[in-house]
C-alpha positions as CSV (number, residue, x, y, z in Angstrom):
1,X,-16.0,16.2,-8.6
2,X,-16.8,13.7,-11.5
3,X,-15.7,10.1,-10.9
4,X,-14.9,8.2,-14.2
5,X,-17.4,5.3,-15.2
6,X,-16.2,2.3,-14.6
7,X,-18.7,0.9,-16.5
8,X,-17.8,2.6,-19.8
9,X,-14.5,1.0,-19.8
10,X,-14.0,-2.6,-21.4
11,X,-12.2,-4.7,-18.5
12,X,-12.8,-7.8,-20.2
13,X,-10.4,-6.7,-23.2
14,X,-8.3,-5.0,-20.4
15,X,-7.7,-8.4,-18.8
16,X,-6.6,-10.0,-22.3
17,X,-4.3,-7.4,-23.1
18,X,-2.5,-8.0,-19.7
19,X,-2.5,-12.1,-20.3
20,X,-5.2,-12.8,-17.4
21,X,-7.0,-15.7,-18.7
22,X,-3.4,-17.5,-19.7
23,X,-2.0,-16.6,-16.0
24,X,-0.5,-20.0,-14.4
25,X,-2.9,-19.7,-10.7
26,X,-1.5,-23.2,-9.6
27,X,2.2,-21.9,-9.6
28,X,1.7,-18.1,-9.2
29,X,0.0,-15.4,-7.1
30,X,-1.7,-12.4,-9.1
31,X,-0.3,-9.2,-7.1
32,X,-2.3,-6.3,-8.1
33,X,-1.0,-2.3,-7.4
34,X,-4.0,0.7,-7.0
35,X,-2.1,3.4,-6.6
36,X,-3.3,7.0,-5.9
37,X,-4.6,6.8,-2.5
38,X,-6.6,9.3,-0.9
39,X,-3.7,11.5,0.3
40,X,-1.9,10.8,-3.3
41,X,-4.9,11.4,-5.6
42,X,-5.5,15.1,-3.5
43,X,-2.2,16.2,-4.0
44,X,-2.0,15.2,-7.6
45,X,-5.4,17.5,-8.0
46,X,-4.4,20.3,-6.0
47,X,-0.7,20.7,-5.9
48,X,1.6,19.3,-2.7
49,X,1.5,22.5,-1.3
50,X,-2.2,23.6,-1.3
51,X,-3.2,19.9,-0.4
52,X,-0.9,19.8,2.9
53,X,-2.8,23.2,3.3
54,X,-6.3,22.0,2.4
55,X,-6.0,19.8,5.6
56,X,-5.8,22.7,8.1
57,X,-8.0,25.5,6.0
58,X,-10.7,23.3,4.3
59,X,-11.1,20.4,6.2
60,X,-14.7,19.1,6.1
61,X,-14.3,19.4,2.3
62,X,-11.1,17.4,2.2
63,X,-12.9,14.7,4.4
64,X,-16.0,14.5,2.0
65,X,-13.7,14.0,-1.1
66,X,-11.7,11.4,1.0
67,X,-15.1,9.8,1.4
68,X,-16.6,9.7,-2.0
69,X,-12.8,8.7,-3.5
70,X,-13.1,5.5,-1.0
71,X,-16.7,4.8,-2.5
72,X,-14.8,5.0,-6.4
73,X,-12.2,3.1,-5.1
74,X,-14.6,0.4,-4.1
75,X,-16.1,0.1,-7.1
76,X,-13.1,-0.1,-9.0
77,X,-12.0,-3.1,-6.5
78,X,-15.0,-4.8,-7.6
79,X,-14.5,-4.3,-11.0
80,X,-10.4,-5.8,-10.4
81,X,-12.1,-8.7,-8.6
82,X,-14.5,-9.8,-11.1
83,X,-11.8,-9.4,-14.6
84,X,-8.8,-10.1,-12.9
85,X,-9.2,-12.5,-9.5
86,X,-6.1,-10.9,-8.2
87,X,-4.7,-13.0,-4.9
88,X,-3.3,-9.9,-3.4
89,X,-4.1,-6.0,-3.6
90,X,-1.4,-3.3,-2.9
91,X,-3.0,-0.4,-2.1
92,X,-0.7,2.8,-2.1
93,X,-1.0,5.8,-0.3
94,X,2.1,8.0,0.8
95,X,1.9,9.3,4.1
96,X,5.7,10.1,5.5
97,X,9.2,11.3,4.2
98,X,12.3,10.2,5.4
99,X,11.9,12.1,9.0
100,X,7.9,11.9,9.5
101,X,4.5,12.1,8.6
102,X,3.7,15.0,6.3
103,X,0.6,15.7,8.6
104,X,-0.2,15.3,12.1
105,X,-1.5,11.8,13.4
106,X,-4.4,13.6,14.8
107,X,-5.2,14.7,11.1
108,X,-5.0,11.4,10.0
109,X,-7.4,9.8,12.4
110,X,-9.5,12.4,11.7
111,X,-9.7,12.8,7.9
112,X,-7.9,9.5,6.4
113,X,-7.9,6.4,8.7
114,X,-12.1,5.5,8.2
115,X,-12.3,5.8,4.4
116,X,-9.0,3.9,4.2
117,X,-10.2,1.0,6.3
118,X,-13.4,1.4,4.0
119,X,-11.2,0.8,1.4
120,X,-9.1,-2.0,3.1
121,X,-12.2,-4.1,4.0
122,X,-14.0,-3.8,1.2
123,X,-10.9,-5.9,-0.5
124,X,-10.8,-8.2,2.3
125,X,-14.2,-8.8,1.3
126,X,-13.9,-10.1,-2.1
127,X,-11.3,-12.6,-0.5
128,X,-8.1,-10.7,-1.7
129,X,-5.1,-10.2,0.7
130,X,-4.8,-6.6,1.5
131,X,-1.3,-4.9,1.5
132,X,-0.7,-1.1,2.2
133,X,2.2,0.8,0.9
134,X,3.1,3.6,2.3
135,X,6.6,5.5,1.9
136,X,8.6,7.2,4.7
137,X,8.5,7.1,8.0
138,X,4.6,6.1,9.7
139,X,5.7,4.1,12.7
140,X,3.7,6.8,14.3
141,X,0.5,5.2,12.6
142,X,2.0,1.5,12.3
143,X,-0.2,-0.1,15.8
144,X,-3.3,1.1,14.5
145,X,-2.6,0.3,10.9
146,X,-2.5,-3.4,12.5
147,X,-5.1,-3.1,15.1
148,X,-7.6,-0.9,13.5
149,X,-7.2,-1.2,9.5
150,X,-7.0,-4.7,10.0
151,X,-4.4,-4.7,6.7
152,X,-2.8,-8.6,6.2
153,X,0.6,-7.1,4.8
154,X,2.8,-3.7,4.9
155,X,5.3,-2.6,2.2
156,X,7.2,-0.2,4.3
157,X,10.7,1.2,4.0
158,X,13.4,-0.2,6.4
159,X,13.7,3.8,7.9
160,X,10.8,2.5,10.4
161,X,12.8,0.0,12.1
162,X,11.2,-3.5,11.2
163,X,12.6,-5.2,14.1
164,X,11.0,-3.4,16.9
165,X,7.4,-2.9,14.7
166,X,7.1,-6.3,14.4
167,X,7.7,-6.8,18.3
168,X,4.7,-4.2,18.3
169,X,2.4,-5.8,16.3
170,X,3.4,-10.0,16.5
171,X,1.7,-11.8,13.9
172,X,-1.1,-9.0,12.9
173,X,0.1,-8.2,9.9
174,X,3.2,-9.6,7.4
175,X,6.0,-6.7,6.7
176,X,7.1,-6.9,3.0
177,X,10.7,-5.3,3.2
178,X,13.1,-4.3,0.2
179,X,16.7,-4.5,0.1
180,X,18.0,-1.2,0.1
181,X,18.7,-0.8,-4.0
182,X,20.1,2.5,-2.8
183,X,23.3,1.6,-0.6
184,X,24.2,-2.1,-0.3
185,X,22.4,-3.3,-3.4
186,X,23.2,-1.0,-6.2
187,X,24.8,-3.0,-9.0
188,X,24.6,-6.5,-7.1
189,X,25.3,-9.6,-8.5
190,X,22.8,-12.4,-7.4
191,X,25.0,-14.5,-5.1
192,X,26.3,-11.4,-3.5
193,X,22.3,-9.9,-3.2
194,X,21.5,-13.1,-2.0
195,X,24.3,-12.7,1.1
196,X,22.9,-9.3,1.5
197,X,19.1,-10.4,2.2
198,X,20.3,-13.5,4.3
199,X,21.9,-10.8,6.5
200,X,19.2,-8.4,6.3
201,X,16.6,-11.6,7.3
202,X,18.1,-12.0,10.3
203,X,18.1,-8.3,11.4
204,X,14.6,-8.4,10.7
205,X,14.0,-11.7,12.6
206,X,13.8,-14.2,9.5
207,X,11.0,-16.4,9.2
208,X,8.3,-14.3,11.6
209,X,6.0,-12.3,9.6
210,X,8.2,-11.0,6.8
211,X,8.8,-11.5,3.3
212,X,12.3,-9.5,2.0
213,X,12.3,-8.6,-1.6
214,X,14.7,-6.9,-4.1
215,X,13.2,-3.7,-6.3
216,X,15.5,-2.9,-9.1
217,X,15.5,-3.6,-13.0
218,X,18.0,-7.0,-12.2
């Protein structure tokens, strides 16, 4: 597969388009989102179907495209570094629905834990935060996200019960939570949004490695 070049594209306009250069560092942090993960980007090229098969029929091909899509995604980290200085990286990659993983933990030791620690370190290295998000549930995978991807933060759903993760993992990593926009906060007012997250900080244990946010166009 052909990866774009990164160096064909002009960052340093990219950045002014987006208001870099006149973004307010001593007040704000720059929170940057690279989405299509390994997992995402395969089933985007292949179809959900044929990439959930692709895992079981073709699997030392999968595993070398995982690989050379961790080396693109590097580069494109450095290029984010350099125009845009962001303080924290999301990187997003899907792994779970509502009642699981969509593979096997075995499978994702085997084809995407390395590259994505690749991936995680090599932001870590340019001296940006590094927060996965991952959808469903993955508390299957969440002690060796914190012990062996080394991530600083998780945007998780609530589904993987925050309270007894964090007892699993103590201070390794910083759980960023939402509200759930679905149920108690669909068409909230602020005071009454701000009663709900006081009562859903101290489910989670308020004030120990979490940071609850609302998602929603309010």
């Amino acid at each position: 597969m052909k990866f774009p070049d990164l160096d064909h594209f002009d960052w340093e306009q990219a950045a002014a388009t987006d208001r870099i250069p006149e973004f307010n560092r001593e007040e704000n942090l720059l929170y940057q989102i690279i989405s299509n993960g390994l997992f995402e980007r395969l089933h985007a090229l292949m179809g959900f179907e044929e990439a959930l098969c692709a895992l079981i029929t073709d699997p030392e091909e999968v595993e070398n495209f995982f690989w050379e899509l961790a080396d693109y995604k590097c580069r494109l980290i450095d290029k984010i570094a350099e125009y845009y200085r962001p303080d924290i990286i999301c990187y997003h990659d899907d792994w779970g629905t509502q009642r699981g993983l969509f593979f096997s933990p075995e499978i994702w030791r085997r084809m995407i834990k390395e590259p994505t620690k690749k991936i995680v370190e090599h932001i870590q290295s340019r001296g940006i935060i590094c927060e996965l998000h991952s959808c469903g549930d993955i508390r299957a995978l969440i002690p060796e996200i914190a012990d062996d991807l080394g991530v600083d933060g998780l945007n998780i759903m609530k589904l993987n019960d925050i309270p007894a993760m964090k007892k699993l993992t103590g201070i390794k990593v910083v759980y960023n939570v939402y509200v759930d926009t679905q149920k108690e906060g669909a068409g909230g007012t602020g005071s009454s949004l701000l009663f709900l997250s006081n009562q859903k900080a101290e489910g989670y244990h308020w004030g120990w490695a979490l940071i609850l946010a609302y998602f929603g166009r309010n």
